[in-house]
C-alpha positions in Angstrom: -39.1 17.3 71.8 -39.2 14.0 69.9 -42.1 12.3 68.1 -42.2 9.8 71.2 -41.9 12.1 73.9 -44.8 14.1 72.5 -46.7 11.1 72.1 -47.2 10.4 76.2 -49.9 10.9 77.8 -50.5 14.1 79.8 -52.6 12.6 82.6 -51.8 9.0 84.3 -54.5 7.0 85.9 -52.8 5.4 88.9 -53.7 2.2 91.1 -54.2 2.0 95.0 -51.4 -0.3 95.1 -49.0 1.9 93.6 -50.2 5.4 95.3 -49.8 3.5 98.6 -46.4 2.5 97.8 -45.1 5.9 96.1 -46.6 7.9 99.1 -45.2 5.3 101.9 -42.2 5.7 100.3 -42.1 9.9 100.6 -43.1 9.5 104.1 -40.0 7.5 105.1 -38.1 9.6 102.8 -38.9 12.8 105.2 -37.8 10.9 107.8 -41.0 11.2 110.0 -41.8 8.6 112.6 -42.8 5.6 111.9 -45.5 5.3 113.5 -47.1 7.7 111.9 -46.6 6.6 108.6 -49.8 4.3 108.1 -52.0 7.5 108.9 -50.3 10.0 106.9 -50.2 7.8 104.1 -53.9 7.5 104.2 -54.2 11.5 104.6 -52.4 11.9 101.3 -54.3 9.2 99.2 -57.8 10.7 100.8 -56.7 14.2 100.1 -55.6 13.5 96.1 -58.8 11.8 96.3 -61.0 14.5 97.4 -59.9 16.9 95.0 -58.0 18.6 98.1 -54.3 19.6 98.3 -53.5 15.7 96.6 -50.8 15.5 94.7 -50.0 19.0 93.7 -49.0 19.8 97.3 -47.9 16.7 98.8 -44.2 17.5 99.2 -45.5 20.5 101.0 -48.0 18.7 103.4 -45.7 16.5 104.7 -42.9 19.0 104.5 -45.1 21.1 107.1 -46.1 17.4 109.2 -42.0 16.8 109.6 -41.5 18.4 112.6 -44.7 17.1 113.8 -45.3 16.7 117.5 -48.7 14.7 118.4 -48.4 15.4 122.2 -48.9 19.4 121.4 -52.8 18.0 120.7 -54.8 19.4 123.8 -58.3 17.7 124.6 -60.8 19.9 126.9 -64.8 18.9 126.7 -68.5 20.5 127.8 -71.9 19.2 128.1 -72.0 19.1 124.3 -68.7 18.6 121.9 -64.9 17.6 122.5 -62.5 20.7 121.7 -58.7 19.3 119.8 -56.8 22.1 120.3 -53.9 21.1 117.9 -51.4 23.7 119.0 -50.2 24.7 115.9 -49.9 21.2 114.6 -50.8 20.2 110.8 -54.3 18.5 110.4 -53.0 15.2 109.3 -51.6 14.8 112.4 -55.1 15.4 114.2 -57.6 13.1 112.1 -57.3 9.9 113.5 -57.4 10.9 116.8 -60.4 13.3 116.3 -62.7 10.8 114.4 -61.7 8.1 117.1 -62.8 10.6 119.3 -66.2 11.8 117.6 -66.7 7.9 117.0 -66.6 7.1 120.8 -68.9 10.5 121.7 -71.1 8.7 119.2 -71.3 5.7 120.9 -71.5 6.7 124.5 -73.4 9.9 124.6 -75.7 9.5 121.0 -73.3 13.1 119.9 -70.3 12.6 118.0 -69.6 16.3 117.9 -66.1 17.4 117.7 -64.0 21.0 117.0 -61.1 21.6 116.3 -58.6 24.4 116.9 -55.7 25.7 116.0 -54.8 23.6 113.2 -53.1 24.6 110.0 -53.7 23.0 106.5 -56.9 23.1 108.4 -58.8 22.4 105.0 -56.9 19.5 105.0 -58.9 18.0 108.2 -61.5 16.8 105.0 -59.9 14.0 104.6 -61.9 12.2 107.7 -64.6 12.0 105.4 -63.0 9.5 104.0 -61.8 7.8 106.8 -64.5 7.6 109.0 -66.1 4.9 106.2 -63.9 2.3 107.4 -65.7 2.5 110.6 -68.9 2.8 108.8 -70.0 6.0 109.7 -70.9 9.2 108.1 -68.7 12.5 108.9 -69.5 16.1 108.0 -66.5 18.2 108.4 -67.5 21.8 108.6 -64.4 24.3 108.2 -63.6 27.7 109.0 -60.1 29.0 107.4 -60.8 32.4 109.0 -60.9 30.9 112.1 -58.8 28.4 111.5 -61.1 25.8 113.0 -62.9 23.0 112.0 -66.3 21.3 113.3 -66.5 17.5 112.9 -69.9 15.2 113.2 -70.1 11.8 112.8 -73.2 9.4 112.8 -73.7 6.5 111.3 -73.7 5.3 108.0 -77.0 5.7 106.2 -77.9 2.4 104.8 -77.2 1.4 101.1 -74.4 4.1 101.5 -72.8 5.0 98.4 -69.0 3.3 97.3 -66.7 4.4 99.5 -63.8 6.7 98.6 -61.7 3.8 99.0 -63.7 1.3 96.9 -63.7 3.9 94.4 -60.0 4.1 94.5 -59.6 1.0 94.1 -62.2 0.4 91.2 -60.6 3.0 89.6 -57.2 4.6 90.1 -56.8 8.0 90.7 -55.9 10.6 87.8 -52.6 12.8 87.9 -50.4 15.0 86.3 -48.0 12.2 84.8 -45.1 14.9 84.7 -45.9 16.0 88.7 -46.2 11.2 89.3 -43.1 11.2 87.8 -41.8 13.7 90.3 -42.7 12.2 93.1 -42.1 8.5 92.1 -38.6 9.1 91.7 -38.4 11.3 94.6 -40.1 8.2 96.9 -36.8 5.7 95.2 -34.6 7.6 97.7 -36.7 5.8 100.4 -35.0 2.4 98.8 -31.5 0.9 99.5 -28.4 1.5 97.0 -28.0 -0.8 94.3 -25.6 -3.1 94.9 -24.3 -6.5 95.0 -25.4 -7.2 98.5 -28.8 -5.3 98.0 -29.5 -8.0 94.6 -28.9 -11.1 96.8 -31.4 -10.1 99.0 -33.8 -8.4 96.2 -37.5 -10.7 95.9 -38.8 -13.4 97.5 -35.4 -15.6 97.8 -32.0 -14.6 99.3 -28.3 -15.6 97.3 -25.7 -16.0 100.2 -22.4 -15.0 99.0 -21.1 -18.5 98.0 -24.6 -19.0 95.6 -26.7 -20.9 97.7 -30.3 -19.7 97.3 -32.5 -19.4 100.5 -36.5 -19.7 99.5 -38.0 -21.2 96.4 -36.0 -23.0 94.5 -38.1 -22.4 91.6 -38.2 -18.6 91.5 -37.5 -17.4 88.5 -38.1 -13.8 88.5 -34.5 -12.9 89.7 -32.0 -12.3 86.8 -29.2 -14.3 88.1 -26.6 -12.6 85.6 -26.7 -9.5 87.9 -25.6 -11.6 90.4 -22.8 -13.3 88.5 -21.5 -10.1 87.4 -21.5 -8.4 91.1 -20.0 -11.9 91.9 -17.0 -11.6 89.6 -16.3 -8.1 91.3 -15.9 -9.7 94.8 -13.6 -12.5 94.0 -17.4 -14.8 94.0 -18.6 -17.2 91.4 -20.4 -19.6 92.9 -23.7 -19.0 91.6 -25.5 -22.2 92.4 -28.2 -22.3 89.8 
């Protein structure tokens, strides 16, 4: 190992902006539906967050979420709690849905007491924690990984509530493993389109039609026009209208 390479850092501290965009970006590269990609994305930053699975078992949560089917979800109720019975399905795929629901028991019947079944990752169901502050309520997420089961309360927020998970995040980044970031920020390029000629035209804020003229701000200067001259050349282009 050189002097250089021995000289990085073990650790990386790493924006919200960037852990947003790195785990978007593995989402779409495991090809799950879109519509489920805001959600998800939010279960993986809350669960590096929470000192839960996070990054060490990412590739492996949404591995297990790929196949995921949201209509397997099961809702039965009683006199006091909503049962989710997930039907085998990941907990990511249940969170939203069961603090939406333990949010309206809240607010129509004073109880927002959910369980949930059947689940697996079931540890993983932490992560509404987290997302109930948004809503600004408090949730206490009682698991059972013998039973595989979970117990969900919300109420609301206590007053002068301490910073969010979120505010926190994005105050202050969230340590990792820089060998185990690097991983999975390379991994997450495969979500991006080849580079090409056609893909640099249309790279940034401003488009370069084929013939040179630039669509958008004519006084962008962040694109590195040379790239574009030299893909030009290739295509039998040179009119790079400056």
């Amino acid at each position: 190992m050189s002097s250089c390479q021995s000289n990085l850092p073990s650790n990386l501290t790493v924006s919200l902006r960037e852990l947003r965009m790195v785990f978007e970006r593995l989402i779409q590269v495991t090809r799950l539906d879109a519509g489920l990609v805001p959600s998800l994305r939010d279960c993986a930053l809350y669960s590096a967050a929470l000192g839960l699975g996070g990054f060490a078992r990412l590739a492996h949560n949404l591995e297990a979420v790929r196949s995921a089917n949201p209509h397997a979800l099961r809702l039965t109720a009683d006199a006091e709690r909503l049962i989710v019975d997930c039907g085998g399905q990941h907990a990511w795929i249940a969170a939203d849905a069961v603090l939406d629901l333990a949010a309206e028991r809240l607010r129509t019947q004073g109880s927002g007491r959910v369980e949930v079944r059947s689940a697996t990752e079931i540890g993983e169901l932490r992560v509404v924690e987290a997302l109930a502050q948004r809503f600004r309520l408090q949730a206490e997420v009682a698991i059972d990984e013998t039973a595989g089961s979970a117990e969900i309360v919300v109420s609301p927020a206590r007053k002068g509530m301490d910073v969010t998970v979120l505010e926190r995040i994005r105050r202050n980044g969230l340590t990792v493993d820089a060998a185990l970031w690097w991983q999975l920020f390379h991994r997450s390029a495969e979500a991006l389109a080849p580079d090409s000629y056609v893909s640099r035209r249309h790279a940034g804020p401003i488009i370069v039609e084929a013939d040179g003229k630039v669509i958008g701000r004519q006084d962008e200067d962040e694109t590195d026009l040379s790239l574009l001259i030299a893909g030009a050349a290739q295509h039998g282009t040179t009119a790079i209208n400056n």
